[in-house]
ROBADREN-817451 format. One record per atom (N, C-alpha, C, O): residue in three letters; x negated, y, z; residue number from 0; atom name. Coordinates in steps of 0.2 Angstrom, whole numbers, padded with zeros to 4 digits. Each point is the difference from the previous one (the first is absolute). Layout:
N
@type = Ala	east = X	north = Y	up = Z	seq = NUM	atom = CA
...
***
This chain:
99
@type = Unk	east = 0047	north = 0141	up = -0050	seq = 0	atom = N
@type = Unk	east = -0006	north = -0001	up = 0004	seq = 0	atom = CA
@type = Unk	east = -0003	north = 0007	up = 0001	seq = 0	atom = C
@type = Unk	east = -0003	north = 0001	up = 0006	seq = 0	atom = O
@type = Unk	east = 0002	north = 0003	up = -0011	seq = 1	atom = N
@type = Unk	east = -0004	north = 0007	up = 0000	seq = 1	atom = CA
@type = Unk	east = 0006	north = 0004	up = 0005	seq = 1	atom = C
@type = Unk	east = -0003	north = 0002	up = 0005	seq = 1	atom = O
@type = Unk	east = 0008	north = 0000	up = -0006	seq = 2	atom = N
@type = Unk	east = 0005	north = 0003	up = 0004	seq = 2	atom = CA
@type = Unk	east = -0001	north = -0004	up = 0006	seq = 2	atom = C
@type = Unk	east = 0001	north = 0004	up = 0005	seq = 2	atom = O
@type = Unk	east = -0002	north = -0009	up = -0003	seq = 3	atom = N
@type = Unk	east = 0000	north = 0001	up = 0007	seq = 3	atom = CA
@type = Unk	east = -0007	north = 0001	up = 0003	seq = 3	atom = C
@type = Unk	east = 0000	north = 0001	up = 0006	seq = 3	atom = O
@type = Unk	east = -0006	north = -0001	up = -0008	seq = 4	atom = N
@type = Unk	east = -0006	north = 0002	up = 0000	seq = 4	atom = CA
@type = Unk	east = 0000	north = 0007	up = 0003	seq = 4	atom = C
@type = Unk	east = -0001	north = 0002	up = 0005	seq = 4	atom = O
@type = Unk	east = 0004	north = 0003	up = -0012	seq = 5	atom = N
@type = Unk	east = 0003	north = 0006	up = 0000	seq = 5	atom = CA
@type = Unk	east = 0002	north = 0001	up = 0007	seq = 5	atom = C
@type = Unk	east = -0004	north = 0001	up = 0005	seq = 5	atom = O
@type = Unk	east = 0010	north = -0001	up = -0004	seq = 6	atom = N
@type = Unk	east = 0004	north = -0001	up = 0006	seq = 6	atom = CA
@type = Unk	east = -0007	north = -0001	up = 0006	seq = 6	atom = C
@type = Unk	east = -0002	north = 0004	up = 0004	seq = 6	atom = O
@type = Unk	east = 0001	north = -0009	up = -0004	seq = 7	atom = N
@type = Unk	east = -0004	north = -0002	up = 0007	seq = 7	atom = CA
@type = Unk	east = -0005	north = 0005	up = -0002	seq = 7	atom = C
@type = Unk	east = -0004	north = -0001	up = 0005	seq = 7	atom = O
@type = Unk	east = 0001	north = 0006	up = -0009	seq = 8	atom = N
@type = Unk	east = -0007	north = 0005	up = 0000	seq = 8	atom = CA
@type = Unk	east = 0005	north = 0006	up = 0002	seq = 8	atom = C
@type = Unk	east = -0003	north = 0003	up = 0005	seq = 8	atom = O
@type = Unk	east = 0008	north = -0001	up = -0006	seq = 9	atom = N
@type = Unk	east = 0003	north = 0005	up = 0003	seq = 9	atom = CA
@type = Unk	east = 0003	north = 0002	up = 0005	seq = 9	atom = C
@type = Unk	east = 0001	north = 0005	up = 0003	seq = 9	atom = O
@type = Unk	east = 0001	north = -0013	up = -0001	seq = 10	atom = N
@type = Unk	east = 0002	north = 0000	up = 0008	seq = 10	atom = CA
@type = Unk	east = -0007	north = 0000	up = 0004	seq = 10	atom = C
@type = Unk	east = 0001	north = 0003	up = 0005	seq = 10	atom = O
@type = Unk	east = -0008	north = -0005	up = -0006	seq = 11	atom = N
@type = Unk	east = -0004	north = 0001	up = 0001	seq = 11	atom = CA
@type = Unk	east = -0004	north = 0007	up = 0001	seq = 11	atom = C
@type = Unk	east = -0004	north = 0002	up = 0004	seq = 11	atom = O
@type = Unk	east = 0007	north = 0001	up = -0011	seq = 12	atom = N
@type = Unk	east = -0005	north = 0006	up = 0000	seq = 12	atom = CA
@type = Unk	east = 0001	north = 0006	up = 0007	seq = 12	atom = C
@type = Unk	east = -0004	north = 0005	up = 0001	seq = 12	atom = O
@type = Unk	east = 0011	north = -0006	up = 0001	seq = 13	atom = N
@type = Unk	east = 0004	north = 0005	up = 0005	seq = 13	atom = CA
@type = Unk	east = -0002	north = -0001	up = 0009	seq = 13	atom = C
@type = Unk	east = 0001	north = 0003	up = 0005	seq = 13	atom = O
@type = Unk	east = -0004	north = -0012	up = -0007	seq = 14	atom = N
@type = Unk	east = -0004	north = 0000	up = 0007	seq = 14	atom = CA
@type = Unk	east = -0005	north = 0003	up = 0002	seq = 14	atom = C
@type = Unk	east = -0005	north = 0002	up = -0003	seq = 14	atom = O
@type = Unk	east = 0005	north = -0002	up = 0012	seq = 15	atom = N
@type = Unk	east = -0003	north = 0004	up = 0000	seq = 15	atom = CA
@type = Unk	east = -0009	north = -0008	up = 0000	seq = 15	atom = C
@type = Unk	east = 0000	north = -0006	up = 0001	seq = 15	atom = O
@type = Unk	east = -0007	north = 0011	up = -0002	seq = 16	atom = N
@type = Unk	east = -0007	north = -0004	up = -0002	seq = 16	atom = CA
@type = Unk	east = 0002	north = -0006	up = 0004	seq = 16	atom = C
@type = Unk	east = 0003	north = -0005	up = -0003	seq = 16	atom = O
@type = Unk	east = -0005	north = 0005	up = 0008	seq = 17	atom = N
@type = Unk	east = 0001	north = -0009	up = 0004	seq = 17	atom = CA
@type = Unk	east = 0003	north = -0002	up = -0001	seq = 17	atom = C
@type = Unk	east = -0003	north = -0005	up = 0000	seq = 17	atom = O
@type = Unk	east = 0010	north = 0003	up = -0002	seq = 18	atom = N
@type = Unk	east = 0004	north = -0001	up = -0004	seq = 18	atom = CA
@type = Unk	east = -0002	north = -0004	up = -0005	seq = 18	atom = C
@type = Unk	east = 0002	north = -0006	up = -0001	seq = 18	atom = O
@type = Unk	east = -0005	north = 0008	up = -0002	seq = 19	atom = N
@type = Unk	east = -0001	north = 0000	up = -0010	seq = 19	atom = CA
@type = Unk	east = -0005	north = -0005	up = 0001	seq = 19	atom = C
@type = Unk	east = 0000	north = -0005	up = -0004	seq = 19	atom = O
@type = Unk	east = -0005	north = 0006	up = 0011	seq = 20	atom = N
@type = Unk	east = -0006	north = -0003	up = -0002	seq = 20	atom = CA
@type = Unk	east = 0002	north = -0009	up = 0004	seq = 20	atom = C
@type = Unk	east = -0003	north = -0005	up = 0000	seq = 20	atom = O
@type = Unk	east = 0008	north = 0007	up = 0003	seq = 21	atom = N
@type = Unk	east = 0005	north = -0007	up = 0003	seq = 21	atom = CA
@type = Unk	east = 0002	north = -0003	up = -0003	seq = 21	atom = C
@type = Unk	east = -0002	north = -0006	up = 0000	seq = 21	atom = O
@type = Unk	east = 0007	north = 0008	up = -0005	seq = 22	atom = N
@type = Unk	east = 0003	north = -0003	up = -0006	seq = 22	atom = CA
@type = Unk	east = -0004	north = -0003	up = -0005	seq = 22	atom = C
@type = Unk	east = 0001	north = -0005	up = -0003	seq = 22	atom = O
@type = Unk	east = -0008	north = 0012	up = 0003	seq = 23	atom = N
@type = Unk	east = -0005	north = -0005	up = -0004	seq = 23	atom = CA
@type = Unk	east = -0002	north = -0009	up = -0001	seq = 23	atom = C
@type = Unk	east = 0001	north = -0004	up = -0004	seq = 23	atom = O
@type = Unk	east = -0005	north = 0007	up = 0010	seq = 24	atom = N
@type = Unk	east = 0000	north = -0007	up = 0005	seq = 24	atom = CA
@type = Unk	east = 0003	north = -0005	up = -0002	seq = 24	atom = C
@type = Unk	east = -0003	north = -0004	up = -0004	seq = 24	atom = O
@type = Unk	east = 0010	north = 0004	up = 0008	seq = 25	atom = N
@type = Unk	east = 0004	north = -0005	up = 0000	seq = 25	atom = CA
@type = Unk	east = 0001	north = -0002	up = -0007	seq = 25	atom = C
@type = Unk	east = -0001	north = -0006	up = -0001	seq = 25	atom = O
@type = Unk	east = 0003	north = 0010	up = -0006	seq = 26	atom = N
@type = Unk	east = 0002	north = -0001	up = -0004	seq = 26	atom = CA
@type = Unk	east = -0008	north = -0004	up = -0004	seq = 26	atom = C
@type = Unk	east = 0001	north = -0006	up = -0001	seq = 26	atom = O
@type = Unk	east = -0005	north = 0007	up = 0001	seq = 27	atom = N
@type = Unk	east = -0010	north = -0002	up = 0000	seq = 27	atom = CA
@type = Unk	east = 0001	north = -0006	up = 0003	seq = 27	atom = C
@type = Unk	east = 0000	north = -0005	up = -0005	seq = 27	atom = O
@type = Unk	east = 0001	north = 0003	up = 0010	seq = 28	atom = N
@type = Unk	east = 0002	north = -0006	up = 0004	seq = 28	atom = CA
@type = Unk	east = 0006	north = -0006	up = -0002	seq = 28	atom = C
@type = Unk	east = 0001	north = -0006	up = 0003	seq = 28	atom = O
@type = Unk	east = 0002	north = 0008	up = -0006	seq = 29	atom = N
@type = Unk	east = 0007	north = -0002	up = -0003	seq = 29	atom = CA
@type = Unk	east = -0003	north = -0004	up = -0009	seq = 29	atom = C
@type = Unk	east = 0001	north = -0005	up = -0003	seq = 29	atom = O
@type = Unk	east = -0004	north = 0011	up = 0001	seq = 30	atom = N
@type = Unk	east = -0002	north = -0002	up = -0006	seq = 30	atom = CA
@type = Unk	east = -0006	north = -0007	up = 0000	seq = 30	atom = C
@type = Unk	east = -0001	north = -0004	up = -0004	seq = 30	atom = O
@type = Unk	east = -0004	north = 0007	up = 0010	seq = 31	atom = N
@type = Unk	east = -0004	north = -0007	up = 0001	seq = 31	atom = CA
@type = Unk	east = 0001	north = -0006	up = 0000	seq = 31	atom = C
@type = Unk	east = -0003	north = -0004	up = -0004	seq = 31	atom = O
@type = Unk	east = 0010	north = 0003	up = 0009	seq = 32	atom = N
@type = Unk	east = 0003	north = -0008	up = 0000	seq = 32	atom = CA
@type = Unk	east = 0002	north = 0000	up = -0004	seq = 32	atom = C
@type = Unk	east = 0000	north = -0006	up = -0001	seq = 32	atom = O
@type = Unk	east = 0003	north = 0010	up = -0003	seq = 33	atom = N
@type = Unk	east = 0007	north = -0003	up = -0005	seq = 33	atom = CA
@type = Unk	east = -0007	north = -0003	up = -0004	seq = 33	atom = C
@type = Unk	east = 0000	north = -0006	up = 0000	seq = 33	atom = O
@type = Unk	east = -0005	north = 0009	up = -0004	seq = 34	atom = N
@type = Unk	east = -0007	north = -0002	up = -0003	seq = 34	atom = CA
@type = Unk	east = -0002	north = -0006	up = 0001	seq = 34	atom = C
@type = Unk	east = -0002	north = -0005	up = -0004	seq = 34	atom = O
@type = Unk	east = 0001	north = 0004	up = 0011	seq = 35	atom = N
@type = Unk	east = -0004	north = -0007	up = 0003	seq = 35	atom = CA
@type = Unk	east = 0006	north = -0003	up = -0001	seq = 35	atom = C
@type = Unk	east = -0002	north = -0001	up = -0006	seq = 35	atom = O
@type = Unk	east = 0006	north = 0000	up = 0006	seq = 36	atom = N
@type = Unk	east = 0006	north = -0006	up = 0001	seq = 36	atom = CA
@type = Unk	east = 0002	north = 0001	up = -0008	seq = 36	atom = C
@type = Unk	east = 0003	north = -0005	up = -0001	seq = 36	atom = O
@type = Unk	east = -0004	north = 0008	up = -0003	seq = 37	atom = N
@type = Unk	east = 0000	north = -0002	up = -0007	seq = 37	atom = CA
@type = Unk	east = -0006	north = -0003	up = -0002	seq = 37	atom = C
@type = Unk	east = 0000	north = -0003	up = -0006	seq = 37	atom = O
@type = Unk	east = -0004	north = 0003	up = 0008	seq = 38	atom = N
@type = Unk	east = -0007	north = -0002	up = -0002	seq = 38	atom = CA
@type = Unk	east = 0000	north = -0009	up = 0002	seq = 38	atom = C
@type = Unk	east = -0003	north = -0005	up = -0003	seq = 38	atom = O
@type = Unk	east = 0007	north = 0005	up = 0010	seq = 39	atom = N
@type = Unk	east = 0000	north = -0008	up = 0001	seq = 39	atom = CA
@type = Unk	east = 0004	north = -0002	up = -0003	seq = 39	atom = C
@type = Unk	east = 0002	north = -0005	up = 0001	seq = 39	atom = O
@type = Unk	east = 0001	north = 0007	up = -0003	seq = 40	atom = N
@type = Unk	east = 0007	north = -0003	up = -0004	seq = 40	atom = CA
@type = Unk	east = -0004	north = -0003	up = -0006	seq = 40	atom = C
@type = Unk	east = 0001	north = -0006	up = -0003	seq = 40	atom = O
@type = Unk	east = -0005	north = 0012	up = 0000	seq = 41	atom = N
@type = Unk	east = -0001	north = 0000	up = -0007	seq = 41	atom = CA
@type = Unk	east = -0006	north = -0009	up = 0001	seq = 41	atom = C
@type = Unk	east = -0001	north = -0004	up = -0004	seq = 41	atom = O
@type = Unk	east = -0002	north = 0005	up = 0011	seq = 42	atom = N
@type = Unk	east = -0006	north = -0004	up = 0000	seq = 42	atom = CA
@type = Unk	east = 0003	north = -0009	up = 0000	seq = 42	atom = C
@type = Unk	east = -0002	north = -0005	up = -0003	seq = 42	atom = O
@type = Unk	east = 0010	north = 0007	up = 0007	seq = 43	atom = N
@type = Unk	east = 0001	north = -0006	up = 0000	seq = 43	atom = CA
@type = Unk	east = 0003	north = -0004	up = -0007	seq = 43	atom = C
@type = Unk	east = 0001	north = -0005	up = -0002	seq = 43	atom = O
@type = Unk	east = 0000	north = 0009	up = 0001	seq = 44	atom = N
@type = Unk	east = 0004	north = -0002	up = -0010	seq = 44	atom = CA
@type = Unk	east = -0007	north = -0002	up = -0002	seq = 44	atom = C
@type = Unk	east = 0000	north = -0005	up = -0003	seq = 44	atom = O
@type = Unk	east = -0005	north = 0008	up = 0003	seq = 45	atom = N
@type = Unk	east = -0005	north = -0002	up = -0005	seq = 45	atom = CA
@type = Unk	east = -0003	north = -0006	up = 0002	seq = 45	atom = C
@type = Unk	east = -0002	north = -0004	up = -0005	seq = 45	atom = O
@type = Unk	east = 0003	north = 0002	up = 0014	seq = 46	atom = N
@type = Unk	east = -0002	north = -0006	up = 0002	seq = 46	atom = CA
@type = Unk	east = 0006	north = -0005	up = -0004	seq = 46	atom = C
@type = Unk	east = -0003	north = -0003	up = -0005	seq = 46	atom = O
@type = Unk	east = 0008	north = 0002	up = 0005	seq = 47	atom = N
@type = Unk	east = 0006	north = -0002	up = -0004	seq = 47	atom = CA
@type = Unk	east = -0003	north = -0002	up = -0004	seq = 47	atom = C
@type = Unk	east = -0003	north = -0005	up = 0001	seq = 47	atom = O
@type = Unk	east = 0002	north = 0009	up = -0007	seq = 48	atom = N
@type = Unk	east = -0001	north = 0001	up = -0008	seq = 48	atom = CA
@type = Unk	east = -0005	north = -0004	up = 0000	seq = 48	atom = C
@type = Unk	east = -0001	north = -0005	up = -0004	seq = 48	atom = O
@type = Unk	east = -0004	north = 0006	up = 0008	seq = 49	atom = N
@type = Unk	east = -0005	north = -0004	up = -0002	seq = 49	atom = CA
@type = Unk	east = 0000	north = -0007	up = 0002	seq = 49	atom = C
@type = Unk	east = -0004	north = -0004	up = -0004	seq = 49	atom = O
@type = Unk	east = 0007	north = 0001	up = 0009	seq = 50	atom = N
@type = Unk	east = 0001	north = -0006	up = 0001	seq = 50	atom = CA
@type = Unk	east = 0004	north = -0003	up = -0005	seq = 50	atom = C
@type = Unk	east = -0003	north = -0005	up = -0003	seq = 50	atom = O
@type = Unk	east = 0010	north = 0007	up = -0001	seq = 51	atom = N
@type = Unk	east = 0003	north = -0002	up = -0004	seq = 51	atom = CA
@type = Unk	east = -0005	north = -0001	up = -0006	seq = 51	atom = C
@type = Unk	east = 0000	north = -0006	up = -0003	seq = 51	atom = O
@type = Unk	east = -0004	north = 0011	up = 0002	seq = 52	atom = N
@type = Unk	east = -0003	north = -0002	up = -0007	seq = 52	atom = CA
@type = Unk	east = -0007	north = -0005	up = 0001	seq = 52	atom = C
@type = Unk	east = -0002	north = -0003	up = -0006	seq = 52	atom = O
@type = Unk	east = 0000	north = 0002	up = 0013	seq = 53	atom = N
@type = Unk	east = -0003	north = -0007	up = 0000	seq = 53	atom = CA
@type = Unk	east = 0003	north = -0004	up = 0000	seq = 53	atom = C
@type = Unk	east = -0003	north = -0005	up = -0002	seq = 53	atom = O
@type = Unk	east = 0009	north = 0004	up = 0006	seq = 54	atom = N
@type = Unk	east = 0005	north = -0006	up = -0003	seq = 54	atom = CA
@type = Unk	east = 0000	north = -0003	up = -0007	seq = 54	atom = C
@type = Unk	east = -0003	north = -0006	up = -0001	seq = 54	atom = O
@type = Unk	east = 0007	north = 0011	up = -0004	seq = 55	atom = N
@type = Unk	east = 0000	north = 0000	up = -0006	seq = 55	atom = CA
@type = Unk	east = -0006	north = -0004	up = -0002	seq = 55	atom = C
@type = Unk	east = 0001	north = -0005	up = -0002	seq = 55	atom = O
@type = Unk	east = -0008	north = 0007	up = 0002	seq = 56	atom = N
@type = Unk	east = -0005	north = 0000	up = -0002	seq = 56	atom = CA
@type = Unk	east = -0003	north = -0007	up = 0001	seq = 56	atom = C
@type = Unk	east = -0004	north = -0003	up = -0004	seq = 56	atom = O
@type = Unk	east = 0007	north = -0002	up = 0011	seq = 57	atom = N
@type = Unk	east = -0001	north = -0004	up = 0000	seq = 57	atom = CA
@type = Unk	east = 0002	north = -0005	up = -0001	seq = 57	atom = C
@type = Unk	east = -0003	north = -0005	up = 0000	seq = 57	atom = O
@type = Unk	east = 0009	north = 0007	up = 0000	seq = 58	atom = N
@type = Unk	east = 0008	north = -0003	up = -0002	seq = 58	atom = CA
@type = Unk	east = -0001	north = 0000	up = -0010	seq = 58	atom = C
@type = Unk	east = 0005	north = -0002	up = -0002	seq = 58	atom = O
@type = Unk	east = -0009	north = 0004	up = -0001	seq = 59	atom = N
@type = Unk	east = -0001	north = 0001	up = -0008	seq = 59	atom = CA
@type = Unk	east = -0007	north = -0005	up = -0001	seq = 59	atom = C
@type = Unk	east = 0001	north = -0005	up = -0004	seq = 59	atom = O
@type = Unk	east = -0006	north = 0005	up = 0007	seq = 60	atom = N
@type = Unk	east = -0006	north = -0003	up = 0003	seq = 60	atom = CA
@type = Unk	east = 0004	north = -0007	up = 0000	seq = 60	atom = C
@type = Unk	east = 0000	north = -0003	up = -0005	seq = 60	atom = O
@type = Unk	east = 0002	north = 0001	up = 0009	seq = 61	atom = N
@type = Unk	east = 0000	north = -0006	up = 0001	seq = 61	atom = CA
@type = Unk	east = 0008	north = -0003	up = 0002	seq = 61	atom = C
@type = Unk	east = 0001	north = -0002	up = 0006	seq = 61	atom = O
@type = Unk	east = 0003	north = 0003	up = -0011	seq = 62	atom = N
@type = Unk	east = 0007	north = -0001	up = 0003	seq = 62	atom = CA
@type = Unk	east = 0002	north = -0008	up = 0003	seq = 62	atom = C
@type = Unk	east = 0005	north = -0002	up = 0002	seq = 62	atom = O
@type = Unk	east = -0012	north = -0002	up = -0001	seq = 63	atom = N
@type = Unk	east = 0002	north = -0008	up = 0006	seq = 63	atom = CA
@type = Unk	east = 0001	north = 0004	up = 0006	seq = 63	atom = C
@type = Unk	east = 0003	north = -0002	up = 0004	seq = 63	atom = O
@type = Unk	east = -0006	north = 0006	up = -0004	seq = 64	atom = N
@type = Unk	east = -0002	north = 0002	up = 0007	seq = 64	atom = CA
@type = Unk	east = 0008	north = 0002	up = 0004	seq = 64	atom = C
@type = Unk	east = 0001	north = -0001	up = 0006	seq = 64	atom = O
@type = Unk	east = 0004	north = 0004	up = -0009	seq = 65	atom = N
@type = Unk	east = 0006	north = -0001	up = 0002	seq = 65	atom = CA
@type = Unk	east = 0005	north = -0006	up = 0000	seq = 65	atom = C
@type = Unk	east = 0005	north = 0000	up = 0002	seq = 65	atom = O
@type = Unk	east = -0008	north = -0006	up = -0005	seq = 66	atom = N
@type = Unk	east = 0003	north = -0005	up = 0003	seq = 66	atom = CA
@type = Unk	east = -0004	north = -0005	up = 0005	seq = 66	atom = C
@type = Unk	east = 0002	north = -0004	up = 0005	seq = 66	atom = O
@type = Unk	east = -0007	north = 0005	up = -0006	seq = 67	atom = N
@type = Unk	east = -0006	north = -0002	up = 0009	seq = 67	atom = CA
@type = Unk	east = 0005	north = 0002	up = 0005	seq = 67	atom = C
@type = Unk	east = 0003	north = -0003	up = 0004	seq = 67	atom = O
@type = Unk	east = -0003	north = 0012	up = -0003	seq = 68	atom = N
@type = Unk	east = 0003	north = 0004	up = 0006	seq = 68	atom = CA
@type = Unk	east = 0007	north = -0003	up = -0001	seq = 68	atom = C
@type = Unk	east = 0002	north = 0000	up = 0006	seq = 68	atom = O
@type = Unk	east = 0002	north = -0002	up = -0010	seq = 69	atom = N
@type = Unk	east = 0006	north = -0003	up = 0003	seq = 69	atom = CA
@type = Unk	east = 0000	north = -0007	up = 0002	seq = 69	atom = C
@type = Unk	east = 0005	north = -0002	up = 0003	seq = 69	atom = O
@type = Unk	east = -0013	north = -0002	up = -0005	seq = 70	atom = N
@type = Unk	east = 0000	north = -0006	up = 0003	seq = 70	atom = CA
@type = Unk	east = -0002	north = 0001	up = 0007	seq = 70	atom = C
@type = Unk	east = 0001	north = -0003	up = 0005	seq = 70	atom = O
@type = Unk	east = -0004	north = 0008	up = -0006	seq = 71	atom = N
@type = Unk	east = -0003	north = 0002	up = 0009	seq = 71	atom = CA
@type = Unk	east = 0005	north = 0002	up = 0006	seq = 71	atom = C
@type = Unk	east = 0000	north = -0002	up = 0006	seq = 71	atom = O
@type = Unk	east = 0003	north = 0006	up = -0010	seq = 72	atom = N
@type = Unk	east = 0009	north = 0002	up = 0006	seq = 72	atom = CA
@type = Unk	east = 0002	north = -0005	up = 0002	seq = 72	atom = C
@type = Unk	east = 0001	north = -0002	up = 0005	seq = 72	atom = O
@type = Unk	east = 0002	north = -0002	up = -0011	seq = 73	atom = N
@type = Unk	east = 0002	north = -0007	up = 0001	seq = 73	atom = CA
@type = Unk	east = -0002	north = -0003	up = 0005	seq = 73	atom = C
@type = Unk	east = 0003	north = -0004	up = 0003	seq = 73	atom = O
@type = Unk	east = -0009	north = 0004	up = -0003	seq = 74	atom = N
@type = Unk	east = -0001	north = -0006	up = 0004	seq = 74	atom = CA
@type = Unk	east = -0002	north = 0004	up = 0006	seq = 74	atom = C
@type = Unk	east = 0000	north = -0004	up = 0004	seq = 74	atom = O
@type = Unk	east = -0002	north = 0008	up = -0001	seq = 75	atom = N
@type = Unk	east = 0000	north = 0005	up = 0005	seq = 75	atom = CA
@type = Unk	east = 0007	north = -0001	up = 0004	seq = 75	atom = C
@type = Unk	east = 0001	north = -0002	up = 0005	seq = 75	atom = O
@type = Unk	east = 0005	north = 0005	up = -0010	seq = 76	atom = N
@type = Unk	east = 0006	north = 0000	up = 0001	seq = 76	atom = CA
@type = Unk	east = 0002	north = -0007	up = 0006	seq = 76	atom = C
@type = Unk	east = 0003	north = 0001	up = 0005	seq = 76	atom = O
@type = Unk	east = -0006	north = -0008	up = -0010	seq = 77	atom = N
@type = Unk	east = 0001	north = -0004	up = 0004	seq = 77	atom = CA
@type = Unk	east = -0001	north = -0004	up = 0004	seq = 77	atom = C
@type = Unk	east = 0003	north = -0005	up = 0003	seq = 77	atom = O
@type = Unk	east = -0011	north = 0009	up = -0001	seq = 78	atom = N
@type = Unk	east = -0004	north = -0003	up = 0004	seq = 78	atom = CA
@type = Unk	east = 0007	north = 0006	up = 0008	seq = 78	atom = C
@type = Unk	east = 0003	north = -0003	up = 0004	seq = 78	atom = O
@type = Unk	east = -0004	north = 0009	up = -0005	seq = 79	atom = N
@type = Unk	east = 0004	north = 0002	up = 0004	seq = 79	atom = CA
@type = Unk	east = 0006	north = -0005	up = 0003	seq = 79	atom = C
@type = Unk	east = 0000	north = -0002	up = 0006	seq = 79	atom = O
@type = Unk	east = 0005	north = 0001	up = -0010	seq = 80	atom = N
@type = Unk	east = 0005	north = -0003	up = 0002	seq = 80	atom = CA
@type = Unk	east = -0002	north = -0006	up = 0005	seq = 80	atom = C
@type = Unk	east = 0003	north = -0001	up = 0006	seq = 80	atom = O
@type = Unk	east = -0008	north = -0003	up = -0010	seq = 81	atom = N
@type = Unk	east = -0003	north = -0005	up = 0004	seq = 81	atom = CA
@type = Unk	east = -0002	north = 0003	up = 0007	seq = 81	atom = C
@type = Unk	east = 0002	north = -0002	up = 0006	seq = 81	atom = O
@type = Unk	east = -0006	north = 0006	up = -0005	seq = 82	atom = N
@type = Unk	east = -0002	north = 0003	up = 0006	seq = 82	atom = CA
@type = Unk	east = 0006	north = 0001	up = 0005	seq = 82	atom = C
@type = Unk	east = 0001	north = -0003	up = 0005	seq = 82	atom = O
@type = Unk	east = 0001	north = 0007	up = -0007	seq = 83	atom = N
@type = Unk	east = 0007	north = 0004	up = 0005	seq = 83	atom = CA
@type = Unk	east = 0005	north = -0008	up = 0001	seq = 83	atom = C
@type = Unk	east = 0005	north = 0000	up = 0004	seq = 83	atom = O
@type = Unk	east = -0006	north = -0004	up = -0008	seq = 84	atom = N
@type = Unk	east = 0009	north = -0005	up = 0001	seq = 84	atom = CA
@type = Unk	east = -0005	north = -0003	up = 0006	seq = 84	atom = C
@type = Unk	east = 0003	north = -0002	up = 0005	seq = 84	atom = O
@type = Unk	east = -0011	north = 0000	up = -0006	seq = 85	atom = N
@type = Unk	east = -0004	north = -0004	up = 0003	seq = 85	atom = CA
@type = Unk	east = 0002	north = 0003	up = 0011	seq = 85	atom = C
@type = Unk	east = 0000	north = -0003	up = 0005	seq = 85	atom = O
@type = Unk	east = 0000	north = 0011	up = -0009	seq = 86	atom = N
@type = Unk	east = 0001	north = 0003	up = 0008	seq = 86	atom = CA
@type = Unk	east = 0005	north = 0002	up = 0001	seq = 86	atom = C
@type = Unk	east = 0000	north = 0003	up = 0005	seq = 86	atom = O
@type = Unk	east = 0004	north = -0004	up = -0007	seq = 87	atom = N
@type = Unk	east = 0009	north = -0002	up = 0001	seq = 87	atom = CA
@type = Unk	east = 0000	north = -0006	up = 0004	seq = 87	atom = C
@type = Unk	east = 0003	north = 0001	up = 0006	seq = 87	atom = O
@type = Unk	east = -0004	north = -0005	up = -0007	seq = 88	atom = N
@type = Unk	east = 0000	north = -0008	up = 0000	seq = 88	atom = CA
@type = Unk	east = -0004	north = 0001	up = 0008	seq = 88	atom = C
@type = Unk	east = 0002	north = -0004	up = 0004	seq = 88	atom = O
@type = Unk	east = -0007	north = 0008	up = -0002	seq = 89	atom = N
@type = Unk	east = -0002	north = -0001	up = 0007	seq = 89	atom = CA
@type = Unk	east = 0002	north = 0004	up = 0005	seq = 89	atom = C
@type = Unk	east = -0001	north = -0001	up = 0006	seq = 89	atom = O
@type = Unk	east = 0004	north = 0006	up = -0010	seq = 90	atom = N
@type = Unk	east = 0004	north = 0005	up = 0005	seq = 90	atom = CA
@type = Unk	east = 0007	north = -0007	up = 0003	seq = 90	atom = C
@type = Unk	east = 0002	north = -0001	up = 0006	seq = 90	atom = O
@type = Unk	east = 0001	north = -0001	up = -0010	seq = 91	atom = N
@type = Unk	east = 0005	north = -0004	up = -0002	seq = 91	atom = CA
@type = Unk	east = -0001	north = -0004	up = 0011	seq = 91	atom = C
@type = Unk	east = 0002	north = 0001	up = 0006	seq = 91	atom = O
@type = Unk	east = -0006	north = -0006	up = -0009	seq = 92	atom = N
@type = Unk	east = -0005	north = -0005	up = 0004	seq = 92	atom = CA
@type = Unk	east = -0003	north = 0004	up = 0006	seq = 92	atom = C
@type = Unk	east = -0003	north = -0004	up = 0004	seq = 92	atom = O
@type = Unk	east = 0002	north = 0009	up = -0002	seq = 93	atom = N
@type = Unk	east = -0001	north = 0004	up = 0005	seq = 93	atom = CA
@type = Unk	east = 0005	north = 0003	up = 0003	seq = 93	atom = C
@type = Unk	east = -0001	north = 0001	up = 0006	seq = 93	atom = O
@type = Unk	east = 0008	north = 0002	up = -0009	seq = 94	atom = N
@type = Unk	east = 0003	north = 0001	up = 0001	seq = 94	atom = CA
@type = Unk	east = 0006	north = -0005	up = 0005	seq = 94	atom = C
@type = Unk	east = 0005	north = 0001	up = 0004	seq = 94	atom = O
@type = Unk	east = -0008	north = -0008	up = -0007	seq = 95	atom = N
@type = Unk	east = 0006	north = -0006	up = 0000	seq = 95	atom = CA
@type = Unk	east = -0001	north = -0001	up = 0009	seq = 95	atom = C
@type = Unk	east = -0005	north = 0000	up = 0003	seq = 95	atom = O
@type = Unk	east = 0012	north = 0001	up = 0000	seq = 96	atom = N
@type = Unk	east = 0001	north = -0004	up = 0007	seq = 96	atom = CA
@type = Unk	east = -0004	north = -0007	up = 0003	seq = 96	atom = C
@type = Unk	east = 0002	north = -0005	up = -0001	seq = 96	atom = O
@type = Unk	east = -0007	north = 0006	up = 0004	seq = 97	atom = N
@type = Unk	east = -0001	north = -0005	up = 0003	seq = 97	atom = CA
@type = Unk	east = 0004	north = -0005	up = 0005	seq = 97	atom = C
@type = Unk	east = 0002	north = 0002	up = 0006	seq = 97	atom = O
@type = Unk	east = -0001	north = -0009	up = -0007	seq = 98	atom = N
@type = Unk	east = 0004	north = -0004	up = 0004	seq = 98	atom = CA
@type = Unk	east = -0006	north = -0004	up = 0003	seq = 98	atom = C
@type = Unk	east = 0001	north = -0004	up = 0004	seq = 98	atom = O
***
């Protein structure tokens, strides 16, 4: 990493001013994003970590509460089925040829 720093100051050093202060730039501009885009990486991991550990927390707090949430899919799950078979059942009947 040092040698190629090296390297890019001394290919640098032989340009001519506008040059140097271009590359400044761009390379100043380069380092910006890579920073910002490290910075939301870092924000979305903490947003992560902190969700999981209120999970945890609540999921220790009151361990019925994960058998509620699977009575509740449960029945969620089959109120669904009922829904869509209900409107299967009328596409069916709308669909049907009339004689």
């Amino acid at each position: 990493m040092q040698y190629h720093r090296f390297a890019i100051q001394m290919a640098n050093s032989s340009a001519p001013p506008e040059l140097e202060k271009q590359n400044g730039t761009q390379d100043m501009l380069e380092l910006t994003n890579d920073l910002e885009r490290m910075i939301e990486d870092v924000e979305n991991l903490s947003v992560q970590l902190t969700w999981m550990t209120y999970d945890v927390v609540r999921l220790r707090i009151s361990p019925e509460l994960v058998e509620s949430m699977q009575k509740l899919k449960d029945a969620c799950d089959r109120c669904k089925v009922a829904v869509y078979r209900d409107q299967d059942q009328e596409q069916d009947k709308c669909t049907e040829p009339h004689t």
